[in-house]
BALOBA-1460 file (C-alpha; in Angstrom, 3 decimals):
// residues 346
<rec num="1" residu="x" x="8.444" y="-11.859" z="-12.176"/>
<rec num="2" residu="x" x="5.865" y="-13.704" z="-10.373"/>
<rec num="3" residu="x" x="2.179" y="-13.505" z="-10.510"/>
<rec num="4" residu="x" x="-1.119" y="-14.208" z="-8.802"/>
<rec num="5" residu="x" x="-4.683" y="-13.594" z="-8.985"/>
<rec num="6" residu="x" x="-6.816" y="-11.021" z="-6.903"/>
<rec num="7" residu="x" x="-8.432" y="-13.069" z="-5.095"/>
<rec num="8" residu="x" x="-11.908" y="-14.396" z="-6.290"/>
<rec num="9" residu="x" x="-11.406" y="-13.028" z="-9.548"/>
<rec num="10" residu="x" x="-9.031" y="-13.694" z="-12.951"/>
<rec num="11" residu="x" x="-7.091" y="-10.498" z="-12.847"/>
<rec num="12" residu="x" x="-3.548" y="-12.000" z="-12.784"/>
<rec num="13" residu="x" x="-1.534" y="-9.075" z="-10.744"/>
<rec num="14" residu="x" x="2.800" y="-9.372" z="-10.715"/>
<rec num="15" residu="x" x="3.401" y="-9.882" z="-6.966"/>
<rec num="16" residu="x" x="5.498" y="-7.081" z="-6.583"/>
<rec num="17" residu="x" x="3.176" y="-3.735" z="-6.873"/>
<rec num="18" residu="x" x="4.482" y="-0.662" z="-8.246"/>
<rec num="19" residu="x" x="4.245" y="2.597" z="-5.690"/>
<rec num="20" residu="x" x="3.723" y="5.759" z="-7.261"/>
<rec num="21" residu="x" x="3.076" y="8.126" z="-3.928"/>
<rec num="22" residu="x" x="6.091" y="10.470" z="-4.406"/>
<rec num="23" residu="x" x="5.428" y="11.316" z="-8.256"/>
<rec num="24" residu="x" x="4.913" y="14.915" z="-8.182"/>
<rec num="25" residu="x" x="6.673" y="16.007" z="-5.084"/>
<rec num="26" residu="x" x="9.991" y="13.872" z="-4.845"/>
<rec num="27" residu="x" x="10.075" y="12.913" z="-8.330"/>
<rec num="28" residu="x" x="9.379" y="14.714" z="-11.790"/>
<rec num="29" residu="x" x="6.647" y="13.437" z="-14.081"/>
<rec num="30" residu="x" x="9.353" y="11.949" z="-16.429"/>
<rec num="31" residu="x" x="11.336" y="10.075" z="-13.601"/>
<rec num="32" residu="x" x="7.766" y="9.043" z="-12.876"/>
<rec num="33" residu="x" x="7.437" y="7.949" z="-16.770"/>
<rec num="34" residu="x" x="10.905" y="6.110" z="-16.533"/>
<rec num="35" residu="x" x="9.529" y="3.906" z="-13.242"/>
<rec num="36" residu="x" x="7.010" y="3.285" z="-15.439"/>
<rec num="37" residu="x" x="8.987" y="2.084" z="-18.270"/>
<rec num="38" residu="x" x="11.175" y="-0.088" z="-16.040"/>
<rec num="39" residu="x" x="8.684" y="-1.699" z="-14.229"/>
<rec num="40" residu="x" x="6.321" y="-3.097" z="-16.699"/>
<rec num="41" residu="x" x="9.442" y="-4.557" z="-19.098"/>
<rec num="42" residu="x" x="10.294" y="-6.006" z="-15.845"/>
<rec num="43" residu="x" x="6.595" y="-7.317" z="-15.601"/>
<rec num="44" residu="x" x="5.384" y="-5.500" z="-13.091"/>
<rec num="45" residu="x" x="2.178" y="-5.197" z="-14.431"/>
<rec num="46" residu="x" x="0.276" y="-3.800" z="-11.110"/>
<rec num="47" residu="x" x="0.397" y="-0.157" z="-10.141"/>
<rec num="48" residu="x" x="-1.195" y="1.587" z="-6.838"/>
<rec num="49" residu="x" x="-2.007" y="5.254" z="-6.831"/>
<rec num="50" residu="x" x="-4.483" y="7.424" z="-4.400"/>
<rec num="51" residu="x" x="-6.466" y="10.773" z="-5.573"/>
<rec num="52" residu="x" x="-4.384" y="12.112" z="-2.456"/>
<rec num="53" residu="x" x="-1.377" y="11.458" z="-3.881"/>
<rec num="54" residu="x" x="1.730" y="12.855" z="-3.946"/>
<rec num="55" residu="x" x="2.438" y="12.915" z="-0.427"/>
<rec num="56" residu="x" x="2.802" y="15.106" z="1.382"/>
<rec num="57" residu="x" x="-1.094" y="16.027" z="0.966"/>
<rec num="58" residu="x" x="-1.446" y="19.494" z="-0.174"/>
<rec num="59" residu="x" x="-3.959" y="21.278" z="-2.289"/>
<rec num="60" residu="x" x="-1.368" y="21.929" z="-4.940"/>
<rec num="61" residu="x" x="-0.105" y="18.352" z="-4.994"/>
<rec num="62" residu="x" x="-3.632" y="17.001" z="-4.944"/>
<rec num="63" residu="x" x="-4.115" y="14.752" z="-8.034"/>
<rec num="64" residu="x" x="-0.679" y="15.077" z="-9.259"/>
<rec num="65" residu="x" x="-0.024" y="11.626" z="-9.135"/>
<rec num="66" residu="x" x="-2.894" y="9.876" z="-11.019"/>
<rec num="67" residu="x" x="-2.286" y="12.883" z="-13.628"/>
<rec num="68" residu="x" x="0.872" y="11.626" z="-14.275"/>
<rec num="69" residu="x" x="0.026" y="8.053" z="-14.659"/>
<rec num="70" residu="x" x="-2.872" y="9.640" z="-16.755"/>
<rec num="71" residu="x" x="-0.170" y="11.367" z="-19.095"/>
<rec num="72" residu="x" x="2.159" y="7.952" z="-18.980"/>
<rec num="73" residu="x" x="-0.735" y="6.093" z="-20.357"/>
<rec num="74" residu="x" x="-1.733" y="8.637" z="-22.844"/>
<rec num="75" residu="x" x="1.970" y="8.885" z="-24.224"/>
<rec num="76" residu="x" x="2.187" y="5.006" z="-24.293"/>
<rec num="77" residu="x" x="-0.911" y="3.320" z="-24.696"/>
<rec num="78" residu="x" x="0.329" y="1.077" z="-22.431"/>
<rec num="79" residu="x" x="-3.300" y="0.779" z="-20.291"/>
<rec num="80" residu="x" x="-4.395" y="-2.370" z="-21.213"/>
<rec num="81" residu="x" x="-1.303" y="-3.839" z="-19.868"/>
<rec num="82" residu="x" x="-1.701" y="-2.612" z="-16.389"/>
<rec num="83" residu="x" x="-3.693" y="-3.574" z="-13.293"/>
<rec num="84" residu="x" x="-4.247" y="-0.115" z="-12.140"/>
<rec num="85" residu="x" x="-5.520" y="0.446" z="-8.287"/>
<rec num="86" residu="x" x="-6.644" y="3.995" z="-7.133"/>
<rec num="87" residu="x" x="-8.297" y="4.974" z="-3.893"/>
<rec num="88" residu="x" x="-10.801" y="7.228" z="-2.505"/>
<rec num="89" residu="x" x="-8.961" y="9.281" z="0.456"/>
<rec num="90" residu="x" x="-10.774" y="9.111" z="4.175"/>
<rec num="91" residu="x" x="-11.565" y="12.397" z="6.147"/>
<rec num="92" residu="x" x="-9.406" y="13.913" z="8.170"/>
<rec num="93" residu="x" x="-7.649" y="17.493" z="8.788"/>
<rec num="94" residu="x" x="-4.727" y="16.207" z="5.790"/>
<rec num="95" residu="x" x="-7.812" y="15.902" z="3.521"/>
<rec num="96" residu="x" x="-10.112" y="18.999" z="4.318"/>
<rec num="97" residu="x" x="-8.907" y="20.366" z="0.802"/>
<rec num="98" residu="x" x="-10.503" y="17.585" z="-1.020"/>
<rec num="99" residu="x" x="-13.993" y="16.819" z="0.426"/>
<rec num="100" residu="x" x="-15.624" y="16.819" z="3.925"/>
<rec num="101" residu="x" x="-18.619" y="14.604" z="3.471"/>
<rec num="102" residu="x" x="-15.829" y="11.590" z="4.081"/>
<rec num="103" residu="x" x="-17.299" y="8.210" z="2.329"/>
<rec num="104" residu="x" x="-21.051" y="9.269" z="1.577"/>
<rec num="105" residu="x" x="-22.461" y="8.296" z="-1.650"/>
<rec num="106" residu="x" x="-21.851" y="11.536" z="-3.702"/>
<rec num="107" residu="x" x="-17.920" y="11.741" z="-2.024"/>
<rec num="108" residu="x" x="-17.562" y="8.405" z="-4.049"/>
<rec num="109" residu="x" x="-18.702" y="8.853" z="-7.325"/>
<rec num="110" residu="x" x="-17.389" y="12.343" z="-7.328"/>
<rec num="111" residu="x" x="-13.940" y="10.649" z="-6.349"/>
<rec num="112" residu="x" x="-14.411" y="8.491" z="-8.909"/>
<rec num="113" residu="x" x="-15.190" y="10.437" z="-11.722"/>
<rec num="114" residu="x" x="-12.060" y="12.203" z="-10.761"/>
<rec num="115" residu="x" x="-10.099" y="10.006" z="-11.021"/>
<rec num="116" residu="x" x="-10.864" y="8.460" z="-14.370"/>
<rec num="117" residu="x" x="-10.283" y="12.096" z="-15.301"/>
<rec num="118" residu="x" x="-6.875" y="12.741" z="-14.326"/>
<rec num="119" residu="x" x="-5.875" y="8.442" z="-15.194"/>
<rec num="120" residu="x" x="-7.082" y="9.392" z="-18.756"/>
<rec num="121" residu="x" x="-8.840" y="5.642" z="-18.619"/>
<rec num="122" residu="x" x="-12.888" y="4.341" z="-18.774"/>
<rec num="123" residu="x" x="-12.112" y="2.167" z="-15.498"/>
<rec num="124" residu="x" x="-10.251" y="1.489" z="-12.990"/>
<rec num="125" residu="x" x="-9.317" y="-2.290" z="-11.969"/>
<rec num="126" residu="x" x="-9.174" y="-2.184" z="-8.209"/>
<rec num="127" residu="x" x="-10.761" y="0.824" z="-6.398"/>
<rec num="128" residu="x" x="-9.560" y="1.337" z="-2.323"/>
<rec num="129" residu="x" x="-11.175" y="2.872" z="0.358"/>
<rec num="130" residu="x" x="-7.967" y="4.352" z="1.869"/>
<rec num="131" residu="x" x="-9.084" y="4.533" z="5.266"/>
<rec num="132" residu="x" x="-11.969" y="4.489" z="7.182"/>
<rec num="133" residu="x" x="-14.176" y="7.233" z="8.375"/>
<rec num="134" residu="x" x="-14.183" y="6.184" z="12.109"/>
<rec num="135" residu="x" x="-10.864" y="6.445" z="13.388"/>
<rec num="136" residu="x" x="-9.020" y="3.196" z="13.810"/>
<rec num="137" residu="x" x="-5.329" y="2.404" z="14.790"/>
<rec num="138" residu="x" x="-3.030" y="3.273" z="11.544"/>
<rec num="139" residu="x" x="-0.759" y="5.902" z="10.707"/>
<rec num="140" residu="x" x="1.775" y="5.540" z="13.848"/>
<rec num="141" residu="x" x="-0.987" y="4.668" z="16.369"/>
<rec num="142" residu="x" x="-0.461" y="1.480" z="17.658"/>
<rec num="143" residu="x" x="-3.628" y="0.499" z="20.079"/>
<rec num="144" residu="x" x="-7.270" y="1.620" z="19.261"/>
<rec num="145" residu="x" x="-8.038" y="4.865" z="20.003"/>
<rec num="146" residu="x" x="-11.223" y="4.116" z="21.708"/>
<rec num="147" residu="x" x="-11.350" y="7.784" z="23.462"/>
<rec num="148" residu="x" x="-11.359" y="9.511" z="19.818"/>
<rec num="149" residu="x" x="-12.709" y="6.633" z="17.575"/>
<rec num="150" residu="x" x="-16.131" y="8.267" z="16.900"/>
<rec num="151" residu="x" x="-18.978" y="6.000" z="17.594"/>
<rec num="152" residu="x" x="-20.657" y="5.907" z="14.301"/>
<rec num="153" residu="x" x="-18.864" y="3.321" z="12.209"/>
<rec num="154" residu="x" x="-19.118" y="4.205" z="8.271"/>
<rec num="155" residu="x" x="-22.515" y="3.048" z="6.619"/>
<rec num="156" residu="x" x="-20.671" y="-0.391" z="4.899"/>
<rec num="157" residu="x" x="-23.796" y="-1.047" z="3.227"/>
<rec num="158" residu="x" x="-24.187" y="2.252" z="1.346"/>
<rec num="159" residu="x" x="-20.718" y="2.087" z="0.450"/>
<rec num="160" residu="x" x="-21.136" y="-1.431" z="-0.899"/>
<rec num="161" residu="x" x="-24.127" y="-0.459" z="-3.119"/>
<rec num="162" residu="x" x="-22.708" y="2.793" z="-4.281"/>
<rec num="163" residu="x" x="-19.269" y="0.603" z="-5.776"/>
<rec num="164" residu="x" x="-21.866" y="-2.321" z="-6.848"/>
<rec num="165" residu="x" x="-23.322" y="0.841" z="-8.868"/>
<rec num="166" residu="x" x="-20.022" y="1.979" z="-10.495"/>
<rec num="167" residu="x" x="-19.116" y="-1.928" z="-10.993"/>
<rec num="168" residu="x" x="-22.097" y="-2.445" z="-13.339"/>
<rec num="169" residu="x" x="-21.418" y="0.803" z="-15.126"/>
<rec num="170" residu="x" x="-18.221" y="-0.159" z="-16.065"/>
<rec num="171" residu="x" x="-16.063" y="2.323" z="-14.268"/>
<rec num="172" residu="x" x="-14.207" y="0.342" z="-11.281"/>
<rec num="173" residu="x" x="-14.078" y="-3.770" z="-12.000"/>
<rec num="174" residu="x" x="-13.146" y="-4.469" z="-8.327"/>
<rec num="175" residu="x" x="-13.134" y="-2.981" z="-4.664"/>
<rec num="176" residu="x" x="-10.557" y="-3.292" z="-1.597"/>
<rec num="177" residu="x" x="-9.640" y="-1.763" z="1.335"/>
<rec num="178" residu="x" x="-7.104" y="0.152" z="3.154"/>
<rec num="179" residu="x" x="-5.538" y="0.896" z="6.850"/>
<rec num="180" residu="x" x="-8.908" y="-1.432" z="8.081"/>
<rec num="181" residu="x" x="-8.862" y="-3.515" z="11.120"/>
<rec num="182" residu="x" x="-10.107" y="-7.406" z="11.594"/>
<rec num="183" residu="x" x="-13.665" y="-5.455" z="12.328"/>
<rec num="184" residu="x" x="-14.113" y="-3.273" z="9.658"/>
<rec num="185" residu="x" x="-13.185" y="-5.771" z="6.945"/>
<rec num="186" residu="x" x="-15.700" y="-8.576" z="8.310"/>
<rec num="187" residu="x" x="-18.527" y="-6.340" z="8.264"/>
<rec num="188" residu="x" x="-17.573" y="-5.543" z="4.249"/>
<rec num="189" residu="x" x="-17.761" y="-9.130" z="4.694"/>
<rec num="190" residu="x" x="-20.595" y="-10.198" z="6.068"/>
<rec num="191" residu="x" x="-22.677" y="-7.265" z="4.095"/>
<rec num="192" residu="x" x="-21.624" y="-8.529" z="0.494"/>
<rec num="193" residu="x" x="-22.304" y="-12.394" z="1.430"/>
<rec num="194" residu="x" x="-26.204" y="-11.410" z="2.864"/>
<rec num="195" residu="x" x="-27.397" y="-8.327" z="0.447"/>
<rec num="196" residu="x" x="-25.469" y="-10.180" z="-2.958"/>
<rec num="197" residu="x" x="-23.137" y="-7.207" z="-2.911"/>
<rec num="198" residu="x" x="-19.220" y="-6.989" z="-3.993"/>
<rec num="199" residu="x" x="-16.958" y="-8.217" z="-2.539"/>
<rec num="200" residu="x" x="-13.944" y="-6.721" z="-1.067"/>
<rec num="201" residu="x" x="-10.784" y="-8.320" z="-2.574"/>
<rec num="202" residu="x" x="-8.011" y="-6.820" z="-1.018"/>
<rec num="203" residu="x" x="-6.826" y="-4.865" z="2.204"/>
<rec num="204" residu="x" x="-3.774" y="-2.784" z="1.560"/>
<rec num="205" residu="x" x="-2.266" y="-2.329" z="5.135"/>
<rec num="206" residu="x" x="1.120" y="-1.701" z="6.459"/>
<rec num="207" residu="x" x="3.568" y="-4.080" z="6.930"/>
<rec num="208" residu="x" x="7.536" y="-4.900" z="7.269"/>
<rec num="209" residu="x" x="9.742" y="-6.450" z="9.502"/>
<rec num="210" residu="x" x="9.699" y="-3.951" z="12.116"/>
<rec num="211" residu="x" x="5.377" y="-3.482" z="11.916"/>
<rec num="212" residu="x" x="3.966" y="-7.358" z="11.519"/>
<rec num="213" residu="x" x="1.047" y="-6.653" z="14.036"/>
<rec num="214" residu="x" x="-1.010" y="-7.327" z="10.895"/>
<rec num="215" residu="x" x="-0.750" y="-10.882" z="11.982"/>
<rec num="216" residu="x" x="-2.553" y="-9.584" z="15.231"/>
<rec num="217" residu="x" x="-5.799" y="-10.792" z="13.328"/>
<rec num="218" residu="x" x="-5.297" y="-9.749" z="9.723"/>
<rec num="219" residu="x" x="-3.869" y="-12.676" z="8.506"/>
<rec num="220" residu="x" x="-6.025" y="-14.876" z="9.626"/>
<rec num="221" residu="x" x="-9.142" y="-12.820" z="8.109"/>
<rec num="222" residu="x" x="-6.775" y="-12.641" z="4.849"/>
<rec num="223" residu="x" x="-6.606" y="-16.728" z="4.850"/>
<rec num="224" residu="x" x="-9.596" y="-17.703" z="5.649"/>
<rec num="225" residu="x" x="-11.390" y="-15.106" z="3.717"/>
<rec num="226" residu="x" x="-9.063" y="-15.178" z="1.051"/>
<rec num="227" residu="x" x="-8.810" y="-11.245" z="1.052"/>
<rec num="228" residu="x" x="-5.262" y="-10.694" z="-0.220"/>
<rec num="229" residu="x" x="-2.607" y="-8.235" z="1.562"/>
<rec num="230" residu="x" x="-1.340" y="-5.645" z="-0.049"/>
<rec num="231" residu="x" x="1.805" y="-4.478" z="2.080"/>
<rec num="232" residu="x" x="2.699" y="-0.876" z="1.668"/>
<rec num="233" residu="x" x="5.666" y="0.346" z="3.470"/>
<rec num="234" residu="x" x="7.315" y="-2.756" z="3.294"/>
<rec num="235" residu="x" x="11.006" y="-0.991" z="4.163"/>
<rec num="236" residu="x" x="9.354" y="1.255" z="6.570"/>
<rec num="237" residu="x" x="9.763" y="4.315" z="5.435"/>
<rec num="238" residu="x" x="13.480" y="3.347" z="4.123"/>
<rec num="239" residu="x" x="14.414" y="2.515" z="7.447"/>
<rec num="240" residu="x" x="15.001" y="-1.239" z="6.203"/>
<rec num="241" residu="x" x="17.308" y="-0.597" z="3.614"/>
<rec num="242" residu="x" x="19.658" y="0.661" z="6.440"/>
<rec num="243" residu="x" x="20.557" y="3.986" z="5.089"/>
<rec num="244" residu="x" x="19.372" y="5.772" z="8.533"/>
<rec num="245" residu="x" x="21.630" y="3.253" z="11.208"/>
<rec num="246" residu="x" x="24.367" y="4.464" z="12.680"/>
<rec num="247" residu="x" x="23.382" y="8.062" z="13.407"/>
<rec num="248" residu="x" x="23.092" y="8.105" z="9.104"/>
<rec num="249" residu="x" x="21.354" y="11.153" z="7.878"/>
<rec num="250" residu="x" x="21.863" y="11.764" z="3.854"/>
<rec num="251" residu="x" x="20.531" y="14.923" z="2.706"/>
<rec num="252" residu="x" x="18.344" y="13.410" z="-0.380"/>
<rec num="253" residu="x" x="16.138" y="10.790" z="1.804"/>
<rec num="254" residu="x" x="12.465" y="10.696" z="2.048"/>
<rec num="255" residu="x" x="13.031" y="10.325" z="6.409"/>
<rec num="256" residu="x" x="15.202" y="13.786" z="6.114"/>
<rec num="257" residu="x" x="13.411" y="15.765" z="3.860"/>
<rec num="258" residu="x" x="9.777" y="14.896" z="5.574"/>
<rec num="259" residu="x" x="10.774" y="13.457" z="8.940"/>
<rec num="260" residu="x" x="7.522" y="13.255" z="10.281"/>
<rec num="261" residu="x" x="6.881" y="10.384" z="8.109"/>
<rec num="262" residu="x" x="9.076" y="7.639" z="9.591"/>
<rec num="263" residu="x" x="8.695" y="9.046" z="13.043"/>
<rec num="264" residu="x" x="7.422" y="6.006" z="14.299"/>
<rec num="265" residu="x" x="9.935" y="3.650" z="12.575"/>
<rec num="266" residu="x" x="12.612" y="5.144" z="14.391"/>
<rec num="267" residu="x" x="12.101" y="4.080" z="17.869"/>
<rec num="268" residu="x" x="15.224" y="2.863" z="20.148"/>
<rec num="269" residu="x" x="13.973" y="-0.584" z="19.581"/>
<rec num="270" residu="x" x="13.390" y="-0.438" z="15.853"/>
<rec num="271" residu="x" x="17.368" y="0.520" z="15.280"/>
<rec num="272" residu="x" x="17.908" y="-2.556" z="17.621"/>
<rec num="273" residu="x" x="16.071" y="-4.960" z="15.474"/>
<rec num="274" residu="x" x="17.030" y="-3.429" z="12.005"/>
<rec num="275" residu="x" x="20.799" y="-3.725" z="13.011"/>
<rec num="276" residu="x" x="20.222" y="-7.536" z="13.512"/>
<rec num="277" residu="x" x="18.141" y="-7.932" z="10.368"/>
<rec num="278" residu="x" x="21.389" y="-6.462" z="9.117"/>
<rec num="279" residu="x" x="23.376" y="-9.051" z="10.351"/>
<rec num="280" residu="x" x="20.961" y="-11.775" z="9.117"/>
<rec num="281" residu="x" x="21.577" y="-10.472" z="5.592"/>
<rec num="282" residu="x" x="24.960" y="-9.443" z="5.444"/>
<rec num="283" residu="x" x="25.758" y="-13.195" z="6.436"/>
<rec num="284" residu="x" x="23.635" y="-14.337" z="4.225"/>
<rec num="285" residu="x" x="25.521" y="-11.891" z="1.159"/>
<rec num="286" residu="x" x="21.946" y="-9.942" z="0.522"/>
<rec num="287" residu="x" x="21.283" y="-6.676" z="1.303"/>
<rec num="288" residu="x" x="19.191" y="-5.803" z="3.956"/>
<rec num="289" residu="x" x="16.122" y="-4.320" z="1.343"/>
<rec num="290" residu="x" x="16.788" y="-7.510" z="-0.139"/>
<rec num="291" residu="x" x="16.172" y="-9.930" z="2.690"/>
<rec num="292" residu="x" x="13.437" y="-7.222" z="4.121"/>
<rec num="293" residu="x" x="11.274" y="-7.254" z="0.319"/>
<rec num="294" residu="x" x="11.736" y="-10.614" z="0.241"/>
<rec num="295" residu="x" x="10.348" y="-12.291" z="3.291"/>
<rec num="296" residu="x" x="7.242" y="-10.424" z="2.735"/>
<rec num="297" residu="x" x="7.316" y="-11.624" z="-0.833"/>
<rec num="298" residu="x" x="6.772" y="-15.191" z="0.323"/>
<rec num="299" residu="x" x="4.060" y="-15.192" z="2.669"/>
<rec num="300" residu="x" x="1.004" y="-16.928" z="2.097"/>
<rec num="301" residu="x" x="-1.702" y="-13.881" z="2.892"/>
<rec num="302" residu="x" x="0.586" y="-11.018" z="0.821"/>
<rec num="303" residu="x" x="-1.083" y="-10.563" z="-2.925"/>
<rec num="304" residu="x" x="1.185" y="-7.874" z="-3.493"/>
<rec num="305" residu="x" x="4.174" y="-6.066" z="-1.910"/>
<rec num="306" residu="x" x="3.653" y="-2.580" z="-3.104"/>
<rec num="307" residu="x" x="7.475" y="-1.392" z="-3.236"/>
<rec num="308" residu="x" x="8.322" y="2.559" z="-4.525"/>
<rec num="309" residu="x" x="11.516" y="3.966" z="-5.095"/>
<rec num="310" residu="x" x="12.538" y="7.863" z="-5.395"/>
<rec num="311" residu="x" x="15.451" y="6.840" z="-7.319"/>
<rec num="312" residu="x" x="16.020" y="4.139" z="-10.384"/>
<rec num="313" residu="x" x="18.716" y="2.487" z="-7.931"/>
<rec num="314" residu="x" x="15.996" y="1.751" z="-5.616"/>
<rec num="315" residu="x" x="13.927" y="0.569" z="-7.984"/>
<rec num="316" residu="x" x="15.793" y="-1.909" z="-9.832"/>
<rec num="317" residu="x" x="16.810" y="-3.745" z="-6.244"/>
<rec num="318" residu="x" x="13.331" y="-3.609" z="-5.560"/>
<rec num="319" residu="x" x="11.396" y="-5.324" z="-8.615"/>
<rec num="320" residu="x" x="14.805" y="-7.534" z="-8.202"/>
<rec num="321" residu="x" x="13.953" y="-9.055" z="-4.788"/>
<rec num="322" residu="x" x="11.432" y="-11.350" z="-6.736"/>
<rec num="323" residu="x" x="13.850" y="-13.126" z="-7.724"/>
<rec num="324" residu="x" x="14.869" y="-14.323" z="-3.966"/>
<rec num="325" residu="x" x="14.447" y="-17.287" z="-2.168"/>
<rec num="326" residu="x" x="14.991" y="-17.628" z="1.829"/>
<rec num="327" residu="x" x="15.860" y="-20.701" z="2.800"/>
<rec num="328" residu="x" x="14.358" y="-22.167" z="6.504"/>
<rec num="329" residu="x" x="17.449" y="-21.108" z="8.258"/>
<rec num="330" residu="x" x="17.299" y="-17.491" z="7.248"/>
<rec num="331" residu="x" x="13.601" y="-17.378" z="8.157"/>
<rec num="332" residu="x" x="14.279" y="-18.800" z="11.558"/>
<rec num="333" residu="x" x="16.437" y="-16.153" z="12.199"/>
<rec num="334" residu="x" x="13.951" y="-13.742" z="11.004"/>
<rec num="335" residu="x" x="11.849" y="-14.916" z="13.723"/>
<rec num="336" residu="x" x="14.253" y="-15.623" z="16.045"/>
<rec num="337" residu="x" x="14.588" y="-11.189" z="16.111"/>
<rec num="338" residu="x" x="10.887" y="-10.638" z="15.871"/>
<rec num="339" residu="x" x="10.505" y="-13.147" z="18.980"/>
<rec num="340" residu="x" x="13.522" y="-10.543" z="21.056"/>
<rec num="341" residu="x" x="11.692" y="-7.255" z="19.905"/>
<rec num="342" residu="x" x="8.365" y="-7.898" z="18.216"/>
<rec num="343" residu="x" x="6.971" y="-5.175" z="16.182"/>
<rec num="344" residu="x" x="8.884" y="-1.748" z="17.490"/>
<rec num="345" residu="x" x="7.081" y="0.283" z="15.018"/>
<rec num="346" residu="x" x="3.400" y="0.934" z="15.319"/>
């Protein structure tokens, strides 16, 4: 495995991030117990979870997630050996069922305190605002949505002080954020630096091969901010391992069972640029999650490439794309495709 730091702090994180979105829906709490396992004797020692999850957001699947990661660490008492990252979700009609007072004061600490119910733990290492309150473009939209957006931004600074609050008790040790534009992450920014607040340390947006327009003006906040990516969706849904080209449709796959999902992965152009990524790393004797993990595994702004896997299979190829190199060529190829048909999926 290899490591790195959150940035501006000594919490040394494994670079690949383990997923846990579909424990409690797609997967059983003991196949969620054996990614578990796996991971962290693979040193994986980072995990990402959301009160929303498992997805698909439901009142009955509310929770489920962190309660099983909860029950892993209770069985195990394996919690001082992971970097655990949970996340407060946004409002929204998927989220009426947990709270409608969005990111206020009191919808934090009560999603807090939730939390650190169901994870069975005192704190929680890295605590995510999973997406904003005033509608930005994420989730399959690709421009702004300027006509919708609603003109009061969130209150950054009451946010700030109500996470500087749980800092110094003890229950979160750092703060990040989610699905947030070049905007919305300078004014965390800029509000920590002049009131002596915390300070964000991560953004966890999407990102693969097929969906870099985080380099729109991301990356460059990530760089010279040094506020780390944390890539979710880094196969797009499963559309980068390949398993839907070709017309493919098997029966037991996240796209299938909840198509709505990778809706806008699947565009004409996507298939067009997945079948030459393809190429790339069939010629190259990888796999195409391979090549797709891995590129993202070596840029400079990624902290972590948060991978998840319904099935062991999938899991073992994707804690095992750490272990890849590409060489110049293969990048220049890489680009060579994203210069023909840049970003196809929002």
């Amino acid at each position: 495995m290899k490591y790195t730091k959150l940035p501006n702090t000594d919490i040394k994180v494994s670079k690949i991030c383990l997923g846990t979105m579909t424990w409690g829906k797609q997967n059983t709490q003991q196949e969620g117990f054996e990614q578990m396992d796996y991971a962290l004797e693979q040193g994986v020692n980072f995990f990402d979870t959301a009160e929303l999850y498992a997805v698909p957001a439901t009142p009955e699947t509310y929770g489920t997630t962190e309660t099983i990661i909860g029950n892993w660490f209770k069985k195990t008492g394996n919690r001082d050996k992971v970097v655990l990252a949970s996340k407060i979700a946004g409002p929204g009609p998927y989220t009426a069922h947990i709270r409608k007072n969005g990111l206020a004061k009191e919808a934090i600490i009560e999603a807090v305190e939730g939390s650190l119910k169901r994870l069975q733990t005192d704190y929680i290492d890295l605590y995510q605002l999973h997406w904003p309150e005033r509608g930005v473009n994420c989730f399959g939209t690709r421009d702004y949505p300027y006509k919708t957006s609603n003109e009061e931004a969130e209150n950054h600074v009451e946010i700030l002080e109500t996470l500087d609050a749980l800092i110094k008790q003890g229950k979160i040790r750092q703060i990040g954020l989610s699905n947030e534009t070049p905007w919305g992450t300078m004014q965390y920014l800029q509000a920590a630096k002049e009131l002596n607040l915390p300070r964000m340390a991560t953004i966890q947006n999407s990102y693969s091969l097929i969906h870099r327009s985080y380099e729109y003006g991301m990356s460059e906040v990530s760089m010279r901010e040094n506020i780390g990516l944390l890539a979710y969706s880094p196969l797009a849904q499963g559309v980068l391992t390949g398993k839907y080209l070709r017309g493919q449709k098997p029966a037991d796959a996240r796209g299938i069972i909840y198509p709505n999902y990778i809706t806008r992965y699947q565009t004409g152009a996507s298939e067009q640029a997945v079948l030459k990524y393809e190429e790339i790393a069939l010629k190259n004797k990888l796999s195409l999650t391979e090549l797709s993990l891995a590129y993202i595994n070596q840029l400079p702004f990624v902290t972590g490439n948060i991978i998840g896997a319904s099935k062991m299979s999938q899991l073992k190829e994707n804690i095992g794309s750490i272990n890849i190199d590409l060489s110049e060529e293969i990048l220049t190829e890489i680009e060579a495709v994203h210069k023909l048909i840049p970003n196809p999926a929002p």
